[in-house]
C-alpha positions in Angstrom: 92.1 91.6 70.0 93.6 88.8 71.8 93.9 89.0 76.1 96.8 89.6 77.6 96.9 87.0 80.4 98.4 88.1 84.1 99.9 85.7 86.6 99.4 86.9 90.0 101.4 85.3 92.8 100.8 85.4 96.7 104.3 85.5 98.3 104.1 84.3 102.2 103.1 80.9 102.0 102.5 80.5 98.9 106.0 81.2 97.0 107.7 80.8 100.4 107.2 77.9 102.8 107.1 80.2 105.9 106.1 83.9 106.9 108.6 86.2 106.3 107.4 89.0 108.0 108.4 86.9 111.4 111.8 85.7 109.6 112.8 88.9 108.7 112.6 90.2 112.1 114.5 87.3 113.0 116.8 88.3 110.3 117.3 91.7 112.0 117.7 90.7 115.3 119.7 88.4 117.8 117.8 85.3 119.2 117.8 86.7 122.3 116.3 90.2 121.1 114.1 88.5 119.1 112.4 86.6 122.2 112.3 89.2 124.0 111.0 91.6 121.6 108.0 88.7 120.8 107.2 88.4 124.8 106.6 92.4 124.9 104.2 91.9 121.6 102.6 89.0 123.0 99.5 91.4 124.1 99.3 92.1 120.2 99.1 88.6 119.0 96.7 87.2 121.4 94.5 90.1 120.5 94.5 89.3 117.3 94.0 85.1 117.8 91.0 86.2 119.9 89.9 88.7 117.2 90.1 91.9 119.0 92.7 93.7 116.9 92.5 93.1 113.3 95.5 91.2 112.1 96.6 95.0 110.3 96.6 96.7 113.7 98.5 93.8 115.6 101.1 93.1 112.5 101.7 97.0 112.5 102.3 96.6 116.2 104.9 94.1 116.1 106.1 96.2 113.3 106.5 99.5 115.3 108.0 97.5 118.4 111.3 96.3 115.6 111.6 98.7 113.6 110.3 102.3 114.9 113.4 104.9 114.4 115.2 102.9 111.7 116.9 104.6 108.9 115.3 103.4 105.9 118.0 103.0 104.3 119.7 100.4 106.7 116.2 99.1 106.7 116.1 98.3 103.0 119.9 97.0 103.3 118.7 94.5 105.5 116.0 93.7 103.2 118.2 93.0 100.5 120.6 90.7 102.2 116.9 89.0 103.6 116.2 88.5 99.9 119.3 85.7 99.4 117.7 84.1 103.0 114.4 83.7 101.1 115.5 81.3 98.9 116.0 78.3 101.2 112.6 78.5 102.1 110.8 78.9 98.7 108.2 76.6 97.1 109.8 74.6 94.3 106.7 73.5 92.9 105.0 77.4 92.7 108.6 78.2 91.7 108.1 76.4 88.6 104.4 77.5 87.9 106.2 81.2 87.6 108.7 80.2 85.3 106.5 78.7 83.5 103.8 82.4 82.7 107.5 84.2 82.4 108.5 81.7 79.9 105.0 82.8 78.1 105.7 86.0 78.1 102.8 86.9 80.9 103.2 89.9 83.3 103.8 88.8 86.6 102.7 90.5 90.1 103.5 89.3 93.6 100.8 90.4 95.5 101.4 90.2 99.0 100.9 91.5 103.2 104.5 91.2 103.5 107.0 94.3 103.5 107.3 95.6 99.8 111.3 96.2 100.8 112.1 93.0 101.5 109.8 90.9 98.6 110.6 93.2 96.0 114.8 92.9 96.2 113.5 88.9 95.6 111.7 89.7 93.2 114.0 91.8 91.1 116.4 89.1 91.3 114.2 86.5 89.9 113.0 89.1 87.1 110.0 89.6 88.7 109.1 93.7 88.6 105.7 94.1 89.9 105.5 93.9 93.6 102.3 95.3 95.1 103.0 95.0 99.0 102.7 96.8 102.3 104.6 100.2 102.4 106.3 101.5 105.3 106.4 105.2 106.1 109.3 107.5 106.9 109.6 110.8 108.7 111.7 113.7 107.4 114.6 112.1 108.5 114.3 109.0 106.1 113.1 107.2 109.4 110.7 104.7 109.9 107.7 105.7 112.0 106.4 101.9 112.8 103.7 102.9 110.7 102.6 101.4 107.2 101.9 103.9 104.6 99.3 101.9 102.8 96.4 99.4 103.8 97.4 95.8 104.8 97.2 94.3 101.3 95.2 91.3 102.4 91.8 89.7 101.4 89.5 92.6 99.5 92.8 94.9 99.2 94.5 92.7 97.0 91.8 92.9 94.3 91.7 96.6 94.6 95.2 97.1 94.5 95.4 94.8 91.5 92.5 96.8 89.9 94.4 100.4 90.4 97.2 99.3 88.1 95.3 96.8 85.5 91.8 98.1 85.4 91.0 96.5 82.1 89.3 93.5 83.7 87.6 92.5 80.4 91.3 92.5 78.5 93.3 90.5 80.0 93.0 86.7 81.7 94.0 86.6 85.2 95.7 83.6 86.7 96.2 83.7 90.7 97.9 81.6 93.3 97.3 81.8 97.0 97.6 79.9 99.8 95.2 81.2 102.4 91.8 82.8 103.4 93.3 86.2 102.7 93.6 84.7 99.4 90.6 84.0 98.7 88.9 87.5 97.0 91.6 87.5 94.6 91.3 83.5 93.5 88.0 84.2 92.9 88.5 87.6 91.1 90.6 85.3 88.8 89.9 83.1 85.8 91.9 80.1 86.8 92.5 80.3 90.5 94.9 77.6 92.4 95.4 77.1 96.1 98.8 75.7 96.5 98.3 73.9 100.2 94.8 72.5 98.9 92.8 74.9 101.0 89.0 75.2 99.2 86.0 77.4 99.5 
């Protein structure tokens, strides 16, 4: 039986020029509530350049600070306008590695540390369906709680998460594109791994 063969995509950095974790809070936000917000979370980032929070526990943070209290649904509206913001920063030269595995007829997953909400409404748009992110949780009241419902889906994460829906390792050829460390596991998980910004290992 022949392989399938899977295309799997890093989205900050690698389809995207910049981190849109820190745009789309700029997104949400006025300039000046956006500097001020970042001078209250300053604690959290230096903590994490000096590696005494992991980069999940500063990032979810930061999160909580924005976003804690928001209806999820005006959260995911915001994501959604974010998603036509997205495309002035994109890659053009990973832009045209994807088209090229969708004109192929691979499956395609954008696996990513970003917000699911605001990648996947890009993704749908650019007929990408598979988005395996980092969820947000909501209380009973369809609020967010500043909390993230699943693990960062960075380094090791990415392979298991990739793993939970396409176990059949042995079945399929993976292709993967990445642009960082947290990158790494998963380009050499795959079968023809690519660093877009030239990083090696």
């Amino acid at each position: 039986m022949e392989k399938r063969t899977i295309a799997v995509f890093d989205f900050d950095g690698t389809i995207t020029k910049k981190n849109t974790f820190t745009e789309f809070i700029k997104f949400t936000r006025s300039k000046l509530g956006f500097i001020l917000g970042f001078v209250v979370c300053i604690p959290y980032i230096l903590s994490y350049k000096w590696k005494i929070l992991p980069n999940y526990v500063a990032k979810q943070k930061i999160f909580s600070y924005f976003f804690k209290g928001m209806k999820y649904s005006a959260f995911c509206e915001y994501s959604n306008k974010f998603s036509a913001v997205i495309d002035s920063f994109i890659r053009e030269e990973t832009i045209t590695k994807l088209r090229s595995h969708q004109k192929q007829g691979h499956k395609i997953y954008v696996i990513s540390a970003g917000g699911e909400e605001w990648i996947k409404y890009w993704c749908k748009k650019n007929g990408i369906d598979n988005v395996l992110a980092t969820k947000s949780e909501t209380d009973s009241k369809d609020c967010l709680t500043g909390r993230f419902l699943s693990k960062n889906c960075y380094g090791e994460e990415k392979v298991r998460r990739l793993l939970e829906v396409e176990p059949d390792r042995e079945n399929y050829i993976l292709y993967a594109y990445g642009d960082s460390a947290g990158d790494i596991p998963m380009i050499n998980f795959s079968d023809h791994g690519e660093f877009v910004n030239n990083l090696r290992v």
